[in-house]
N, C-alpha and C positions, 0 to 999 in steps of 0.2 A: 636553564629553567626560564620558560615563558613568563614574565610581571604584566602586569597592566600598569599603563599608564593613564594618572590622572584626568582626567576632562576638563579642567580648569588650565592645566598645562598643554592638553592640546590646542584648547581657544585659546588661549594666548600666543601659541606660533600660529594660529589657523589667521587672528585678526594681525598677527603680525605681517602674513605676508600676503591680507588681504590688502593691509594699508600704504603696502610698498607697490600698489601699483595705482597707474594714474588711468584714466577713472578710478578708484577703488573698488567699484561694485560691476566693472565691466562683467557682460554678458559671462561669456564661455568662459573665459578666465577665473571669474568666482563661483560657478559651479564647478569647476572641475576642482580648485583648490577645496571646496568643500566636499565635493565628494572624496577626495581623498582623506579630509580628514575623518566622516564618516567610517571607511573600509579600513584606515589603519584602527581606529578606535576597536573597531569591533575584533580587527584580529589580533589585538595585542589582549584582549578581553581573556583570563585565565578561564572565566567558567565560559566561553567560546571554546577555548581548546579542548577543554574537559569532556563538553557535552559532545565534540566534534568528534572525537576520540574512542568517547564509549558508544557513541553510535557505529562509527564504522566496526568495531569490531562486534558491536551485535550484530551487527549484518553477517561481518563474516563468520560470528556462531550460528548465527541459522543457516547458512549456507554447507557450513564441513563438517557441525557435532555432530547431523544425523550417519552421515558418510561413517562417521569415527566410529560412534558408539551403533548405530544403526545395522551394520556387519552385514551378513549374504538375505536374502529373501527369507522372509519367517516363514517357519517351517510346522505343518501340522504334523502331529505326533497322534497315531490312531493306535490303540491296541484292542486285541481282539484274543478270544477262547474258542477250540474248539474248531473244527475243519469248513464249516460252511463260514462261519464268522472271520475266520482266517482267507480264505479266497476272497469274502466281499471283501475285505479290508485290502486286500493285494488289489482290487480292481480300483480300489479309490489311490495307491498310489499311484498306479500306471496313467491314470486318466488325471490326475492334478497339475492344475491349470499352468503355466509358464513361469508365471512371476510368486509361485510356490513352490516347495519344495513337500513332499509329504513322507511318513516312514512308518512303516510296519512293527509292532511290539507284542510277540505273541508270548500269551501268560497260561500258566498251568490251570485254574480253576478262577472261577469269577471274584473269588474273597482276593486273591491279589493286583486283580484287574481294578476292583472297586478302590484300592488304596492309592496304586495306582494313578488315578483320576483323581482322589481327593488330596493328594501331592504336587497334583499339579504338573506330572510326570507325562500325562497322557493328556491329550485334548480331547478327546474323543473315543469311549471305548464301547467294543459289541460282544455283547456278555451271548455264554456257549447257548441262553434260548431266545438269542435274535434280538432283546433289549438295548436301548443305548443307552450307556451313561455317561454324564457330563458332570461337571464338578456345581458350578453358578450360572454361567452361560456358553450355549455352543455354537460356535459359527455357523449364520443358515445356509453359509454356502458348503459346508464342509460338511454339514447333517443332511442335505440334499443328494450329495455326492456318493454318502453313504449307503440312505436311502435307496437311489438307482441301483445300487451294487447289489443289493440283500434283494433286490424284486427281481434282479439280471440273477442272480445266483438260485431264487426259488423257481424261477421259471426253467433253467437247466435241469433241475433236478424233478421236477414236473414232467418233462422230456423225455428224461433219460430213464425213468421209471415205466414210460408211454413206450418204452423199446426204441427210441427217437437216438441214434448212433451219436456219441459225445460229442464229436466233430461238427454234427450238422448242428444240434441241441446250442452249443455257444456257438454259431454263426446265427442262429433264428433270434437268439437273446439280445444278444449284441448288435441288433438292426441299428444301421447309420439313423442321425437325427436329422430332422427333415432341415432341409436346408434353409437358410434366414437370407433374404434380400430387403433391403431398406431404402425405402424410395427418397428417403431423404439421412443420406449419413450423415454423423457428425463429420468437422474438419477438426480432427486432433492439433494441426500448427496453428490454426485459428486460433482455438478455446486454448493453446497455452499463449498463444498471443495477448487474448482480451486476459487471460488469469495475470501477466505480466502487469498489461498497464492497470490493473487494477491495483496492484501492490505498489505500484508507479504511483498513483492517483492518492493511496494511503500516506506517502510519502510526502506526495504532495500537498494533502492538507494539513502535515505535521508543518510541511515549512511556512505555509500561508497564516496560519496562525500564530506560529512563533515571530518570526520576522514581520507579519502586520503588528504583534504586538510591540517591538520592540522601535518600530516605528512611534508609535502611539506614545510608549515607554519615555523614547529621544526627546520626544517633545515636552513632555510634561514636566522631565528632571532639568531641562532648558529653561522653562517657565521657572518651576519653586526655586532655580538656583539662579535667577537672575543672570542667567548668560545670555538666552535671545535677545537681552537688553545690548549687550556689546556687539553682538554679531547684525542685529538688525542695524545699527551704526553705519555698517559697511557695505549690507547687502539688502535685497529685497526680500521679501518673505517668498516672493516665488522661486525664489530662488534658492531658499535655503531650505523649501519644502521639495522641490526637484532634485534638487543634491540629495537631502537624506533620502528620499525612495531610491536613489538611484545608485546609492551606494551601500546602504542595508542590503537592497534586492540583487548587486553583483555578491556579495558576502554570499547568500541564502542560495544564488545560484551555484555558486562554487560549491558550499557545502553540501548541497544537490549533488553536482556533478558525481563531488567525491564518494558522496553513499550509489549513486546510479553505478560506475565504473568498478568500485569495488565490490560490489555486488554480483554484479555478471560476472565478474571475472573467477570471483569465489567461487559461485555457482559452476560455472565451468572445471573448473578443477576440480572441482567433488564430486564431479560425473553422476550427482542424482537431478542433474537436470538439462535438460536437452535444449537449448536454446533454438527455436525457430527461427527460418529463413525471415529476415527485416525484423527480427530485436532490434538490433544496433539504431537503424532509422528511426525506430519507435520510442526507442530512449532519445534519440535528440529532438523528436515533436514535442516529446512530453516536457522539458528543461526551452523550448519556446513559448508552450502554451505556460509554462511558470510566467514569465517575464512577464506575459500580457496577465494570468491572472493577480500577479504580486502586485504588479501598476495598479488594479481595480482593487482589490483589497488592502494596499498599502494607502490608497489615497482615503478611501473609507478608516481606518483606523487614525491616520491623519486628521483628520475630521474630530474625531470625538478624545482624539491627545489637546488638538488646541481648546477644545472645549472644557479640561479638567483643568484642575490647578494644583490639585495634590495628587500624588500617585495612590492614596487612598478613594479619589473620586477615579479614577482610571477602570477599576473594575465595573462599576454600577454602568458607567457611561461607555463601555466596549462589550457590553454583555449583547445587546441587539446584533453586533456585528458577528459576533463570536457564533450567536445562536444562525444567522444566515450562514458563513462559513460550514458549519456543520448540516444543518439541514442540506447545500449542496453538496458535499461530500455524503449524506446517505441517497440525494435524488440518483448520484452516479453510479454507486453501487447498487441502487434499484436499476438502474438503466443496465447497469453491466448482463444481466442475469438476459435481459434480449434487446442489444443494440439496435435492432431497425427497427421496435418497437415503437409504438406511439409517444410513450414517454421518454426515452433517448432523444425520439428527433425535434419534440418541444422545445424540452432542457438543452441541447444544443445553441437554441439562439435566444436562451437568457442569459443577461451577461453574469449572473454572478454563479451559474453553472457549465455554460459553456467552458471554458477551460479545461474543467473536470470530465465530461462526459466527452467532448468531441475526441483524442485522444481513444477511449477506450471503442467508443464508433471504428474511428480510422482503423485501428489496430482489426476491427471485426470484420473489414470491410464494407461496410452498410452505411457509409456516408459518402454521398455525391462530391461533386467537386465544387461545384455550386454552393450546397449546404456548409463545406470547409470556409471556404470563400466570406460565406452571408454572417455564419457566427464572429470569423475573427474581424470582421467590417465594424458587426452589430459590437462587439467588445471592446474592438480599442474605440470607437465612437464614446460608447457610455465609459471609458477610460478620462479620454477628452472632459466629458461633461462631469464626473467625479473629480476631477482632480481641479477644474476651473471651480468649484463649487471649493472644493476642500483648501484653493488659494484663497478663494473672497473668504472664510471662516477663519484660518490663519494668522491672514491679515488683522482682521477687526477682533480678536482674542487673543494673539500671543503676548499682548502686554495683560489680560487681564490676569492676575494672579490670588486677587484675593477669595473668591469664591469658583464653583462650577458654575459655568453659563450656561443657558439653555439655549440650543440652537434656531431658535424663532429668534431669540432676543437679539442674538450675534447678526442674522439677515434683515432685522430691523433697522440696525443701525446704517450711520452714511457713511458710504466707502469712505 
């Protein structure tokens, strides 16, 4: 069984064996020891396992229960009265479509056809004077199908009345349909491409908000519980703000990985879904464009944790962040619906939706190499300038505890 361990006990080996070394607060050395204390805290965390846990195998229920419970292609059920009603209905099995199955049920007199239908026995039936009946609603593709068959069947009989020989009568009725060319097809590996990263991108903003929060989170139960008071002792604040982004955001990428891998993988085994040529590529853009979005929204939540002081102030003062987070994750999924769109290639080179949208571009193919290039430039730049911001704030607030500051007030003061 998975325990957590206390955080008052990990600070105490964490400044233990920060104090065993000479410098004490040397560079690389005390971010790494804090980053590590950061990624064990979080995975010795029970409701980490928990939540990790029941994520992956939601994933893997939506990936196999359809498989399971899902069974062969649903199958339309037509019944029919009566010899003309009985042929059209034979014509709508013969002609339904691939990924249907359809079946013929023919009934003595229309009172068992109507029962029938209101049982729910029959989807579709053609009562012996050419009626259709349906129970609540009828498939318009299947009353279509119908339809053709009953006007393919009155025009035979129209014919063959006209002394027009059976033979010739069904080849006149059954004229081929004119042919369809499309000057612009769809690309079916595309669109399950961009459908991929867009559940990729859903993903994604589940993690950027959990893990920015839990950034925000570290800092705030730091502050009320007077531990940044020991740790700042030994180390810098940029330091101890570099360490936690960077050891939350290896957590949240792992636990990424694990939902991306188990995922595909499920999916594949359940053979309802066909994975296109460069998934695999397009999952590992998407767990890079993580890293550069976590950095930008980790440093942003950073921000507004040094600025609370009770984790009751945490909500009011991460609500701003929370509402951008979200409005980029619906610009992306607006962008999704046509990536080389005006609005994709905007969103692209703002940093706090780039992340989001350029991934599902790439995956559409409708972003240059250039545009790849200019947003992750434009991102980790305003990376840079967030996170230098979110040290000067850090700094001059992680001792305030007694109240929430306002962030004017914190850039007023002198470093």
């Amino acid at each position: 069984m998975t325990t957590s361990t206390p955080r008052s006990a990990v600070t105490s080996a964490t400044v233990t064996r920060l104090g065993a070394r000479r410098p004490p607060a040397s560079g690389g050395a005390a971010v790494r020891v804090l980053v590590e204390r950061e990624i064990g805290t979080r995975l010795r965390d029970r409701a980490f396992v928990i939540s990790t846990l029941v994520s992956l195998l939601l994933v893997v229920g939506i990936a196999v229960l359809p498989a399971v419970f899902g069974g062969s292609p649903s199958t339309w059920t037509v019944g029919a009265v009566g010899t003309e009603a009985t042929a059209a209905a034979q014509l709508v099995v013969d002609v339904a479509p691939a990924e249907r199955e359809a079946e013929l049920v023919v009934f003595d007199d229309d009172e068992a056809l109507r029962a029938a239908v209101a049982d729910g026995t029959v989807d579709l039936g053609v009562a012996s004077a050419g009626a259709l009946l349906g129970d609540d609603v009828i498939s318009g593709e299947l009353e279509a199908l119908v339809q053709a068959a009953w006007r393919q069947r009155s025009l035979v009989a129209v014919l063959t009345d006209a002394g027009v020989p059976a033979d010739e009568a069904n080849s006149i009725a059954a004229a081929p349909p004119l042919p369809v060319t499309l000057l612009d097809p769809p690309d079916e590996e595309r669109d399950r491409r961009v459908g991929f990263l867009v559940v990729g991108v859903i993903l994604l903003y589940g993690q950027l908000v959990g893990y920015g929060f839990a950034v925000a989170s570290g800092i705030v139960e730091e502050k009320s519980s007077r531990v940044i008071e020991v740790l700042l002792a030994k180390v810098r604040t940029r330091q101890l703000l570099l360490a936690k982004v960077v050891g939350i955001g290896l957590v949240g990428l792992l636990q990424l990985i694990a939902l991306v891998v188990v995922g595909l993988v499920a999916f594949q085994l359940s053979g309802r879904f066909e994975m296109p040529p460069g998934t695999w590529p397009s999952a590992f853009m998407l767990l890079g464009w993580f890293l550069v979005g976590f950095a930008m929204y980790a440093a942003l939540f950073a921000v507004v944790g040094a600025l609370a002081a009770r984790a009751e102030d945490l909500q009011n003062s991460a609500g701003p962040i929370s509402l951008v987070v979200a409005a980029s994750f619906i610009g992306a999924v607006s962008a999704s619906v046509d990536p080389g769109g005006t609005l994709g290639q905007v969103l692209s080179f703002v940093p706090t939706t780039g992340p989001m949208v350029m991934p599902i571009r790439v995956a559409a193919e409708e972003a240059a190499a250039w545009e790849i290039a200019a947003s992750l430039a434009i991102t980790v730049a305003s990376v840079a300038l967030v996170m230098r911001l979110a040290d000067v704030v850090y700094r001059r607030a992680a001792l305030h505890t007694s109240s929430r500051i306002g962030l004017r007030q914190v850039l007023r003061r002198a470093a």
